[in-house]
N, C-alpha and C positions, 0 to 999 in steps of 0.2 A: 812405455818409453822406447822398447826396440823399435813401433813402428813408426815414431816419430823420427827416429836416427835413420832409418833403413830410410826415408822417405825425402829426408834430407840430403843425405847420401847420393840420391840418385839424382837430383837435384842439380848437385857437385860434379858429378860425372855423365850428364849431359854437358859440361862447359870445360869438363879437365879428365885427362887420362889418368892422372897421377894424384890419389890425393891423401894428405896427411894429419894422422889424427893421433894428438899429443893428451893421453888420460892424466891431466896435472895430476887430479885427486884420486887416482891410481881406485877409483871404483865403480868402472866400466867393464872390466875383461871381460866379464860375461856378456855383454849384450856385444861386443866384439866378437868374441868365439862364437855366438850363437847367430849372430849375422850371415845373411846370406842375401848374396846379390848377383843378379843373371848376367853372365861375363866380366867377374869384378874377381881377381887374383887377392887376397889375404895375405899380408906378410908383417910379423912383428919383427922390430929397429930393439936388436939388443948385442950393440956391440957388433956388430955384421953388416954396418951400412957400406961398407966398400962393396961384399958380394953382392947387396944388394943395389948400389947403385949400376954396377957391369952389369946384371942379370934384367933391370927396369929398360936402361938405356943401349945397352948390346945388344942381348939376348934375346929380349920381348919385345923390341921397340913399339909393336902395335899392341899392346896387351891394358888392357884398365891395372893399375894396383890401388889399393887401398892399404897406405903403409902405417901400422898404428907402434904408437909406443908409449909402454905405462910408464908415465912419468912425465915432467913436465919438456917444454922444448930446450936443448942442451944450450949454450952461449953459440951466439955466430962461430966464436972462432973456433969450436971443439964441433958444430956442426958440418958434415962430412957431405949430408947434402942439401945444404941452406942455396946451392944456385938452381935444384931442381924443385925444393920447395918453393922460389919465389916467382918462377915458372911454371907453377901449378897451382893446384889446391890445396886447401889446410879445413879441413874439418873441425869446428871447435864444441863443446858442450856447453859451452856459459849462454849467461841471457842474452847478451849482446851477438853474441856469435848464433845464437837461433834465431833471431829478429832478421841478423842479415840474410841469412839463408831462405828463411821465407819471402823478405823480400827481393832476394837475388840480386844483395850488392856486394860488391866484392867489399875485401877487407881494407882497401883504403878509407870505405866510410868508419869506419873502426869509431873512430874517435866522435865524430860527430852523431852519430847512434848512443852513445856511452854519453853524450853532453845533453842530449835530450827523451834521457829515459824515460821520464813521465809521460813521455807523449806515446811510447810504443808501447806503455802497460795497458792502455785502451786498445781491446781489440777491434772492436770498429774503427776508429781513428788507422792504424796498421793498414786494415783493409782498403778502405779509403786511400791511404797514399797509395799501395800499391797497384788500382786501378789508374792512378796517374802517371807514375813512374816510366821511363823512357829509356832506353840501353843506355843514353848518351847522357844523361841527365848528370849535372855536374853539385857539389855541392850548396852552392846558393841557387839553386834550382829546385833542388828535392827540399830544403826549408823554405824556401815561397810557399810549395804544393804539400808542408805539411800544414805552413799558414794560412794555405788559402781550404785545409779539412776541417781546422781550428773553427773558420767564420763561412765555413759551408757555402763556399763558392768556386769560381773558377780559378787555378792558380794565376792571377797576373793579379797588379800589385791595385788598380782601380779596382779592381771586385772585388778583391777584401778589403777595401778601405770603404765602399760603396755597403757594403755586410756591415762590416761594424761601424758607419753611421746610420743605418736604420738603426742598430741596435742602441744608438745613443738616443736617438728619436722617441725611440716606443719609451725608455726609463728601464733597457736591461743593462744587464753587463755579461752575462755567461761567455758571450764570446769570448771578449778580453781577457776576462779572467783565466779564462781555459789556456789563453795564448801564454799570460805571465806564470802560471802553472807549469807550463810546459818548457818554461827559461826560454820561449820564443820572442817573449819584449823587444831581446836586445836587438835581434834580427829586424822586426819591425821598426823602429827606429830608423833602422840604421839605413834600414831599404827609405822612410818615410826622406830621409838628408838626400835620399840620391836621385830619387823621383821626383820631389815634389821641393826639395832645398828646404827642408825642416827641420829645424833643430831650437831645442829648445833644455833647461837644467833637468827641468820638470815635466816629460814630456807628457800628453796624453790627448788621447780622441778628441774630447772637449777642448782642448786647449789651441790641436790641428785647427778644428771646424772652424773655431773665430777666427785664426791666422790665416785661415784660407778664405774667408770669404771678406776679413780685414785687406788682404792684399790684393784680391781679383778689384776691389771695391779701388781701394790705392789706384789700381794701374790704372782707371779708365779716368780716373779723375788728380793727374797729378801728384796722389799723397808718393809716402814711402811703403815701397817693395821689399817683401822678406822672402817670398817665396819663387819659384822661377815657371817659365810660361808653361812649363808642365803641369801644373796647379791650377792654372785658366784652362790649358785644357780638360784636365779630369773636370773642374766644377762645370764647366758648358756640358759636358757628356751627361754628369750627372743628374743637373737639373733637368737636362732633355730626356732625360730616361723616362719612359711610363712608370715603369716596375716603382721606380724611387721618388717620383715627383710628390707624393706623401711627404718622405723623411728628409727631402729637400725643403719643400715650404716650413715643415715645422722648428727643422735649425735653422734657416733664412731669420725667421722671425726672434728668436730665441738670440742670435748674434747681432742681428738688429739694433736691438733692446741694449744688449751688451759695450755695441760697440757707438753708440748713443747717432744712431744713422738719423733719427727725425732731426735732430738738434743741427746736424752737419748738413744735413737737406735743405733747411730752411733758409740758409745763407747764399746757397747757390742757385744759378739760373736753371731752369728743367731744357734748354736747349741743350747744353753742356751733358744732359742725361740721356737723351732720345737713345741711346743704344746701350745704356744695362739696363739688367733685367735682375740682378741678385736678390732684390728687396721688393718685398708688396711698397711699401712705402715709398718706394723711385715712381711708383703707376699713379700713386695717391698725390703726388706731389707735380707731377706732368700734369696729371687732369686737372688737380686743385686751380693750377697757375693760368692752366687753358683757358677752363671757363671763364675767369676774370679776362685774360687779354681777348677770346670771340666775342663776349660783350662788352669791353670797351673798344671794339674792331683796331685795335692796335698788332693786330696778325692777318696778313692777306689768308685767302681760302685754300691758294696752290701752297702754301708754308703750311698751313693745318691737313690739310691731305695727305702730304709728306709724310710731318713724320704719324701722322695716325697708320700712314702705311709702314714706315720704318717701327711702330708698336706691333704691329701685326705680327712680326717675327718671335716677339718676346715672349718670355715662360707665362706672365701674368695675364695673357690676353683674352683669355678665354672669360676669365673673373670678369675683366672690365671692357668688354666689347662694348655692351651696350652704350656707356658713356663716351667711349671712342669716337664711334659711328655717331653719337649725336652731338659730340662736337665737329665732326665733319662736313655733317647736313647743315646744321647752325651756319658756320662760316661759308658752306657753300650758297643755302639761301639768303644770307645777307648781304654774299656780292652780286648773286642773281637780281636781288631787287634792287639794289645801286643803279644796275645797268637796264633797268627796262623805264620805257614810259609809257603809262597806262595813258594812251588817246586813241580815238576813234572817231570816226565820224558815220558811220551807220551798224547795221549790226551785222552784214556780213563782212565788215571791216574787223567787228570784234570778235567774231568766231573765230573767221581765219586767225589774227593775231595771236589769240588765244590758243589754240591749237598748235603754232608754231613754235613760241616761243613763253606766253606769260604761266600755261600748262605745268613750267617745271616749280615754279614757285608754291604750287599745290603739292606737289610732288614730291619737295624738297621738305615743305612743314610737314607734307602727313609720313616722311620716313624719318625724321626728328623728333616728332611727338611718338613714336613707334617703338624707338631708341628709348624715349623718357619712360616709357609706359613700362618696360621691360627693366631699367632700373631699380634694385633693392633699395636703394639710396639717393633718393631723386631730390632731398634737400639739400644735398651735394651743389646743385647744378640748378638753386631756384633761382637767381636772380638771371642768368641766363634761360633761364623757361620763359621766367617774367619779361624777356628781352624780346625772344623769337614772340611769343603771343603778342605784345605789343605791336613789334613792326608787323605780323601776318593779320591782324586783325583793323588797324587803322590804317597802315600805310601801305595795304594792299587789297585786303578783302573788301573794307568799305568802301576805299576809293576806284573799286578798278567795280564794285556793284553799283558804286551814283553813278560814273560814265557811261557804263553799261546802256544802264537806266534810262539818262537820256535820250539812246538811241531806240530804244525801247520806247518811250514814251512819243517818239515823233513818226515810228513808222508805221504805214496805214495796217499793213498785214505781218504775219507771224513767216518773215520769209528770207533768207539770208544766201537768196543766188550770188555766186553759181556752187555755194556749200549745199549738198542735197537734203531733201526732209525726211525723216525717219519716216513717213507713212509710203515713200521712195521706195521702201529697202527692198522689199520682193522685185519687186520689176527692175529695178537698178541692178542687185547683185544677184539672186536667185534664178531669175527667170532665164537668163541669157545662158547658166549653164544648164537647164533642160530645153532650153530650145535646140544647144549643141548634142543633145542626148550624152548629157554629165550629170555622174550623182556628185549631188551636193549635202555638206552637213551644216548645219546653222546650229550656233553656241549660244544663246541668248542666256547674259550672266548678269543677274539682276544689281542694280546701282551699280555698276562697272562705269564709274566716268572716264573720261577722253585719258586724264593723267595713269591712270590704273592701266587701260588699255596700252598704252606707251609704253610701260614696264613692259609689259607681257610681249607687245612685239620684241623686245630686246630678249626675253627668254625663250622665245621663240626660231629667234634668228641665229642664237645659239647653240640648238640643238642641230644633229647633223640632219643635212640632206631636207631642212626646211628652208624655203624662202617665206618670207609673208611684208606686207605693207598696211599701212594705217593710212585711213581716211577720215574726218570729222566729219560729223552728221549734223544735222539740227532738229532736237528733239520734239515730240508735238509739247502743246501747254498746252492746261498745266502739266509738268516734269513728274508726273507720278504712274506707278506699276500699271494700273489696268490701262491706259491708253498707249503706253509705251509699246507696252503688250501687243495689244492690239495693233497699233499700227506697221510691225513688223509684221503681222501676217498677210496675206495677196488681200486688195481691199480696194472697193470703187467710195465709198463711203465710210467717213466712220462718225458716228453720234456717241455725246452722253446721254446717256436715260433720263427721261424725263420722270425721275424719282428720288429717292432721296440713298440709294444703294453705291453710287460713284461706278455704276458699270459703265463698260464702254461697247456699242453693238456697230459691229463691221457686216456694214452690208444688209443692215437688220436682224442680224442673228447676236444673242449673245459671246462674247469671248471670254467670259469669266469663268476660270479654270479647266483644266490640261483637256478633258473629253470635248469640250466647246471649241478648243483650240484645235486640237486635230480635225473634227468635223468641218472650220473653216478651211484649213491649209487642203485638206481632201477634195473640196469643194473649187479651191485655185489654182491646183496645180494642171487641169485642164488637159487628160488623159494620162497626166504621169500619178506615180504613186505617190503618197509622204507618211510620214509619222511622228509621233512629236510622245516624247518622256523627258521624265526629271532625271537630274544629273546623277542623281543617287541609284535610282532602276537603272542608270547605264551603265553605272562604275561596279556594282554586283552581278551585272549580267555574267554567264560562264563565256567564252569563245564558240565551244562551236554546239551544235544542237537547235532544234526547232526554238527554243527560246534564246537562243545565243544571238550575241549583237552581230557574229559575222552574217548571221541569217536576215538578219531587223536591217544591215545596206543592200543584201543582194539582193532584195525583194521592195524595196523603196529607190525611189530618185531622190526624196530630199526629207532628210529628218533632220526635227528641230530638237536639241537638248536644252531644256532649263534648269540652269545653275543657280540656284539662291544659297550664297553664302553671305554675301555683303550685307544686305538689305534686311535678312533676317534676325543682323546680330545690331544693325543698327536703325532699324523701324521701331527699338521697343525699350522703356525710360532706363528699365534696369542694366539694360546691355550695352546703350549706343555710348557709353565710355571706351570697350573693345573694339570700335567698329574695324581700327585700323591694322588691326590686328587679326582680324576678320579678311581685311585686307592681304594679308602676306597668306593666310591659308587659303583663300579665293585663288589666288596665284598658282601657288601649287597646286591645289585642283586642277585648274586648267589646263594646266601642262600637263598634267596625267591621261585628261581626257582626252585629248590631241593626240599624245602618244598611242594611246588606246584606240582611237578612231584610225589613226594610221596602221594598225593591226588589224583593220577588218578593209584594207585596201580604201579606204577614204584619200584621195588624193585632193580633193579640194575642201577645202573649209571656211568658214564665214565665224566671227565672232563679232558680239556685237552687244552693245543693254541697251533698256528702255528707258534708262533715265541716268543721270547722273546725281550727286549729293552737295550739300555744303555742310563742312565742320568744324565746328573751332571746340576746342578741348575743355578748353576753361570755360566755369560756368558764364552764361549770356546774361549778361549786362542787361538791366534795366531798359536802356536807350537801345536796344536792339530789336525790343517788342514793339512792333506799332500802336500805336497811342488811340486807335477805334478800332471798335466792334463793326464787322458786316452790316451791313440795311440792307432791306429791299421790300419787293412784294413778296417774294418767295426765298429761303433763304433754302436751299437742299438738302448740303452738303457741305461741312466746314473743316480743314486740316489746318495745321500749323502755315502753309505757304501757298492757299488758297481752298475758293469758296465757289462753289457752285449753286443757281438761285435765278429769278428773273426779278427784271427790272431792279436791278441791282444800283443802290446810290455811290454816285461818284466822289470820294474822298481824296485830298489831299495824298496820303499816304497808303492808297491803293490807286491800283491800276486796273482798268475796267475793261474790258475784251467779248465781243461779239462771236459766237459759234462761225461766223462765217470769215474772221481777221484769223482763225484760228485755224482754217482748212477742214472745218466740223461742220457737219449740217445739223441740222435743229433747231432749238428755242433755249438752252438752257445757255446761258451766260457764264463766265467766268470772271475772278475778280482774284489780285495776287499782289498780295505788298509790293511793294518798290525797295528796291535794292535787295539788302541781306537781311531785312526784319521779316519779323516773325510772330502769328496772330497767335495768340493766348489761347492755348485748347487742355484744357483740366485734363489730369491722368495722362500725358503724354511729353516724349523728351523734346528739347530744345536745342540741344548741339548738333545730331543729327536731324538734317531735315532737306526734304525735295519736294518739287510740285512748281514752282515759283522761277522767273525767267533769268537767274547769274547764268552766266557761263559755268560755271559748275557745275550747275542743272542740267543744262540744255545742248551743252557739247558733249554727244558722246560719239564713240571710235565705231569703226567699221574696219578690222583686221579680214585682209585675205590671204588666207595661208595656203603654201602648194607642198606638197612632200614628192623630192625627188625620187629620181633612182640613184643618183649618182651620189657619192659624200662632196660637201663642199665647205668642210672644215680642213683648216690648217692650224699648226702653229707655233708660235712666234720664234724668229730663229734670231740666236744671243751670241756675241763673239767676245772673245775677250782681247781688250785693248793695252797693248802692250806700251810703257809708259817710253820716257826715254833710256832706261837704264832697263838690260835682261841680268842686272847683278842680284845678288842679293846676300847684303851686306850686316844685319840686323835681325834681331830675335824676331821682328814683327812686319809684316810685310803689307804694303796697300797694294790691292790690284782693281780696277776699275771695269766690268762687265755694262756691255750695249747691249743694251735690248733693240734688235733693227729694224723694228714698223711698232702704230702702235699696238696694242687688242683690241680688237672688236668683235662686233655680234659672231662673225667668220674665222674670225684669227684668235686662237686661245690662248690663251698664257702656257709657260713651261715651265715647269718644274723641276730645279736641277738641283743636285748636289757638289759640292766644290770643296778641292780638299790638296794638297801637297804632296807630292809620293817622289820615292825614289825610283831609280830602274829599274830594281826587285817589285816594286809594289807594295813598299811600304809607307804608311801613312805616316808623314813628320810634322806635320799642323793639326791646329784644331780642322773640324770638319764643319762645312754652313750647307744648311737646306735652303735653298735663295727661289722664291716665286718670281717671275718675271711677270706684271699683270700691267704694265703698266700703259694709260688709253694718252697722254700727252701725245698732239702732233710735233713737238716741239721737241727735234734729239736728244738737245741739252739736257732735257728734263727724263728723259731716258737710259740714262747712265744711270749704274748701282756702283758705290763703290762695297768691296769686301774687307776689309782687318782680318789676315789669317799671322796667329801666333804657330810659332814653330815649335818642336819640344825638342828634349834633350837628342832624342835620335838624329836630329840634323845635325848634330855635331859630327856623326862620321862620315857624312856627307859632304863633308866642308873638300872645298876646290873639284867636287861634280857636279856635274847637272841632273837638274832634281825636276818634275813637271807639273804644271798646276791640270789638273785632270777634273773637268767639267763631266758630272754623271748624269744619266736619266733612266728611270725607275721604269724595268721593263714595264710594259700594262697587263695588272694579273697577276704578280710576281714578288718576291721581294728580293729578285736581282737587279743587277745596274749594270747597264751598261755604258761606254765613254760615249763623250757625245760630242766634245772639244778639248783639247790640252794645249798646253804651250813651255815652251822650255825655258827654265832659266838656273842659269849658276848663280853656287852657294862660295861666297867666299866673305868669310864672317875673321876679324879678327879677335883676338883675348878681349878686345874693349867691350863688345859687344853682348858678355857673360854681365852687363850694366845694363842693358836696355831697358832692363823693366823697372 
């Protein structure tokens, strides 16, 4: 016991010269007498407080006393020195009086320590506050921060409200309990009426959670308001939290239910909804409504863009991307084919076209069926499956394959000047940089068609300090691996075999597989060096070392890399479902490999495939198979989209071609359905297929990419538009941000944060992370507008100016710095406490 007094004592007399210590229950003297304290004078109060006030305050004025008296404290008016006690310290022995001493508050907390004893009988708890506590800390400060010890958070009033709804979530209550344990309810409450405008007979967690997500729900939809913009704000914080986006979804749902949100859903328009987010069932009910109005095209594409981009902001988007994006592509390829007309009148009419412009509608289905494929729930979204396959299969694929076809079928040779030929590409793109004595790398990324390639320029143009451009090539035919192959490499000839293997021999040497293929390109590069590996030996290769890739350029003029992702996952029955998907990691390959080659000083590059594909998702139709089998005298070699053979019989529904219409020498013939059909070949798929003369096939890209020194990224710079009024009069405020060019391949989007602060730097609105991405040439279409609610702090703000401060997230960091602001006055009157 002494040395808990001794210990408190000194305690004391670090903060007071004078301190007094009243033994009510008169059995302490001994630990009094026995006390001993280093510069601390002992003096007992028996009837002698006069000499002893002269002797503290004349005498000794610098001296410590410790003035004890057995008994309790006398009345104010018999004490002699109650004005020098209440100018110093008072020593007490009770529980209350040791609490506060530990905690080093003076005795004004008297009363409030005494009102919430349960809560100091925990010693941890004690502890706990005391690491929070502040010299300055006022009463309703130090019960927030034992409230916020109670629910094991930070003291401010969203984190323990933010604690004990996870704990409503998981199915506990210890929090709570521990709070109403602690006689802290009444305080919670009481803070819940001032923060957040809650009040209720019966008050409690569960009870808050619906009336909060009843009223954010209210305000964005005209119902009735109970609670005040301080409550929209905590619920945007909260759902936006990582930590808590668990125990937000699972009360979302649970209030949902409660507050009968399907039933209220169902009567209203989903445009009315583009901008909450409180409910899964707001997401279910925007898409539900989507996919009916994109397939009865009662919604333009730029309207579906919108708000699929105004969803992007919201908590639920992550769940429901997929069906986002493929309501997107839907509306976007359904106005794409509105506007095109598949004519033509020769076949370098139809490549070019094709390349220009008909490209996206492949493009457009194969990132829609990409979207579908990626769907947990794709019965969601069948009758618009059933919509897009419809129009990409009749009103584009087979019609834009019979036109094709025509032109096909009347010209004498396989030749589409001034579009070059794939067996071109050494001497066209290759050669010209070793004649300048430039290393060059060649990308050959098997079934890469013209539309794939087009992405890739766009991800390419994106990265910094790349330029590149896209060319359409015309592929040989038939449209299949080994002649593609081959005719990419340096070449005076090239034949099919005269056997039944489907090889192709350049020059008279085989090209089937990678050692055959280096031995040619060694053979054409005509005293420069080459080398040629698969994309996989590239991407494992180390940096530096006798086997390192920096070593395989400085020691070569031109290495070929081959890429097989596409072709691998959709050459074969079980897999050509993924192809497209196959697709998106083909992508990112490539762009790794680029970056990578740009690591070993590769400054030019070449990308390019040997063939391109056709695919339609849904199984093939009957009427898509051609209606005969092959004839001849020799029949070779047979694939889904052509036959190799002599004296080959002329069918209605094949197309019959001469080694020499084909830029081939030899004897062996080729023979390739007409249009998009497809010859019957057992054991193999049918939705992927190549070899055969669509555009599909036969267009494919020629990317030249150059890697600078210089960076030649920007981007996009946002201002914000100040309306006609700098007032601001109302709990809730519009402000309207330009985006000032649009993005492109060079121009990136920006990323800002936007929020309300005072002159201090405090924030008085909700707070928005706003992407600016937007590619519109079209200004109008370039404005964001924001909804920023104010909270109750703006009320001390009323008749200053307050500034809307645009942030941007250092790079690397998770500081912010401004990046724009703008000023505006707060002058709000009493009515205003109505707005929501």
């Amino acid at each position: 016991m002494n040395d808990r007094i001794a210990q408190a004592l000194t305690k004391l007399f670090d903060r007071h010269r004078i301190v007094f210590w009243y033994d009510a229950k008169q059995e302490l003297r001994n630990d009094f007498e026995a006390l001993a304290l280093p510069g601390v004078e002992k003096l007992e109060l028996a009837n002698n407080e006069y000499g002893v006030k002269y002797r503290i305050l004349r005498e000794q004025p610098g001296q410590k006393f410790l003035l004890y008296r057995q008994g309790p404290q006398p009345a104010d008016l018999d004490n002699w020195l109650l004005d020098v006690q209440l100018s110093h310290g008072e020593f007490r022995t009770d529980q209350v009086a040791i609490w506060l001493s530990d905690l080093e508050l003076g005795l004004e907390f008297t009363d409030m320590v005494k009102a919430y004893a349960e809560f100091f009988h925990g010693l941890k708890r004690k502890e706990d506050l005391k690491k929070l506590l502040a010299s300055d800390d006022t009463t309703g400060q130090i019960r927030l921060k034992m409230l916020a010890v109670c629910a094991g958070c930070e003291p401010h009033m969203d984190s323990v409200m933010e604690n004990l709804l996870q704990e409503l979530a998981d199915g506990r209550d210890e929090k709570i309990r521990l709070i109403v344990r602690c006689s802290l309810d009444g305080f919670l409450w009481e803070q819940m009426s001032r923060s957040y405008g809650y009040k209720s007979d019966e008050p409690g967690i569960r009870d808050f959670v619906i009336e909060l997500f009843k009223s954010c729900y209210a305000m964005g939809t005209d119902g009735q308001v109970k609670l005040t913009g301080d409550a929209m704000v905590f619920l945007k914080r909260w759902k936006d939290s990582r930590k808590f986006e668990g125990c937000f979804e699972t009360l979302s749902g649970e209030c949902a239910e409660v507050l009968g949100i399907e039933q209220d859903l169902a009567k209203r328009d989903f445009r009315d909804l583009i901008e909450l987010d409180y409910f899964r069932l707001i997401d279910q009910k925007i898409i539900s409504d989507l996919v009916r109005e994109v397939a009865a095209q009662t919604v333009s594409s730029g309207e579906v863009s919108l708000w699929v981009r105004q969803r992007r902001q919201g908590h639920w988007y992550h769940e429901y991307s997929h069906f986002y994006e493929a309501l997107d592509y839907a509306a976007q390829f359904t106005y794409a084919l509105g506007q095109v007309k598949l004519s033509m009148e020769s076949l370098a009419e139809g490549v070019q076209r094709y390349s220009r412009v008909w490209y996206q509608l492949d493009q457009l289905y194969r990132k829609f069926i990409y979207h579908v494929r990626m769907l947990s729930q794709a019965s969601m979204m069948s009758a618009l499956i059933d919509h897009i396959e419809n129009l990409y299969t009749n009103n584009y694929l087979l019609k834009l394959g019979d036109r094709f076809q025509t032109c096909v079928d009347t010209a004498f040779r396989w030749d589409a000047t001034p579009v070059h030929r794939q067996h071109e590409f050494f001497n066209h793109w290759v050669r010209p940089f070793l004649q300048k004595d430039k290393k060059v790398c060649v990308i050959i990324s098997d079934a890469m068609r013209y539309e794939i390639g087009e992405e890739l320029l766009g991800l390419i143009r994106q990265e910094d300090r790349y330029s590149a451009e896209i060319e359409p090539v015309l592929s040989m035919l038939p449209s299949y691996t080994q002649l593609g192959m081959a005719a990419l490499l340096p070449n005076k000839e090239l034949a099919i075999a005269d056997n039944e293997s489907s090889t192709v021999l350049v020059d008279g040497q085989t090209s089937q597989g990678l050692n055959n293929r280096r031995k040619i390109l060694a053979l054409g590069v005509r005293g420069k060096t080459g080398s040629a590996l698969t994309a996989e030996d590239f991407l494992s290769m180390p940096r530096e070392g006798d086997d390192g890739y920096r070593s395989l350029f400085s020691s070569n003029d031109v290495v070929y890399i081959y890429h097989n992702r596409i072709d691998a996952v959709g050459d074969k029955r079980d897999s050509e479902g993924r192809v497209f998907e196959a697709v998106e990691d083909a992508l990112g390959e490539l762009v790794k490999i680029i970056r990578k080659l740009s690591t070993a000083n590769a400054t030019n590059m070449l990308v390019t495939s040997d063939h391109g594909f056709l695919y339609q998702n849904r199984p093939i139709e009957e009427s898509d198979f051609s209606g005969v089998d092959a004839e001849g005298e020799q029949i070779l070699f047979q694939d889904r989209r052509f036959v190799f053979g002599k004296g080959l019989v002329e069918k209605s529904s094949l197309h019959t071609f001469t080694p020499q219409q084909l830029g081939l020498v030899g004897e062996v013939e080729v023979q390739i359905p007409k249009s998009i059909n497809r010859l019957r070949l057992k054991g193999s798929g049918s939705r992927f297929v190549h070899g055969g003369a669509s555009l599909q096939e036969v267009v494919i890209p020629v990317l030249k990419i150059n890697k600078k020194r210089q960076s030649d990224i920007t981007v996009v710079e946002v201002d914000i538009l100040r309306g006609a009024s700098s007032v601001i009069t109302s709990g809730q405020f519009a402000v309207t941000m330009y985006q000032a060019g649009p993005v492109t391949e060079k121009v990136q989007p920006r990323m800002l944060r936007a929020g309300i602060y005072t002159e201090a730097g405090e924030l008085i609105s909700d707070s928005h992370d706003l992407t600016f991405d937007l590619t519109s040439d079209n200004p109008r279409e370039r404005e964001l507008q924001v909804r920023f609610v104010l909270t109750h702090n703006a009320d001390a703000a009323n008749g200053q100016e307050v500034i809307l401060r645009l942030e941007e997230q250092h790079a690397g960091t998770s500081h912010y710095k401004e990046y724009k602001s703008l000023r505006y006055l707060i002058r709000r009157s009493f009515t205003s406490d109505f707005d929501f």
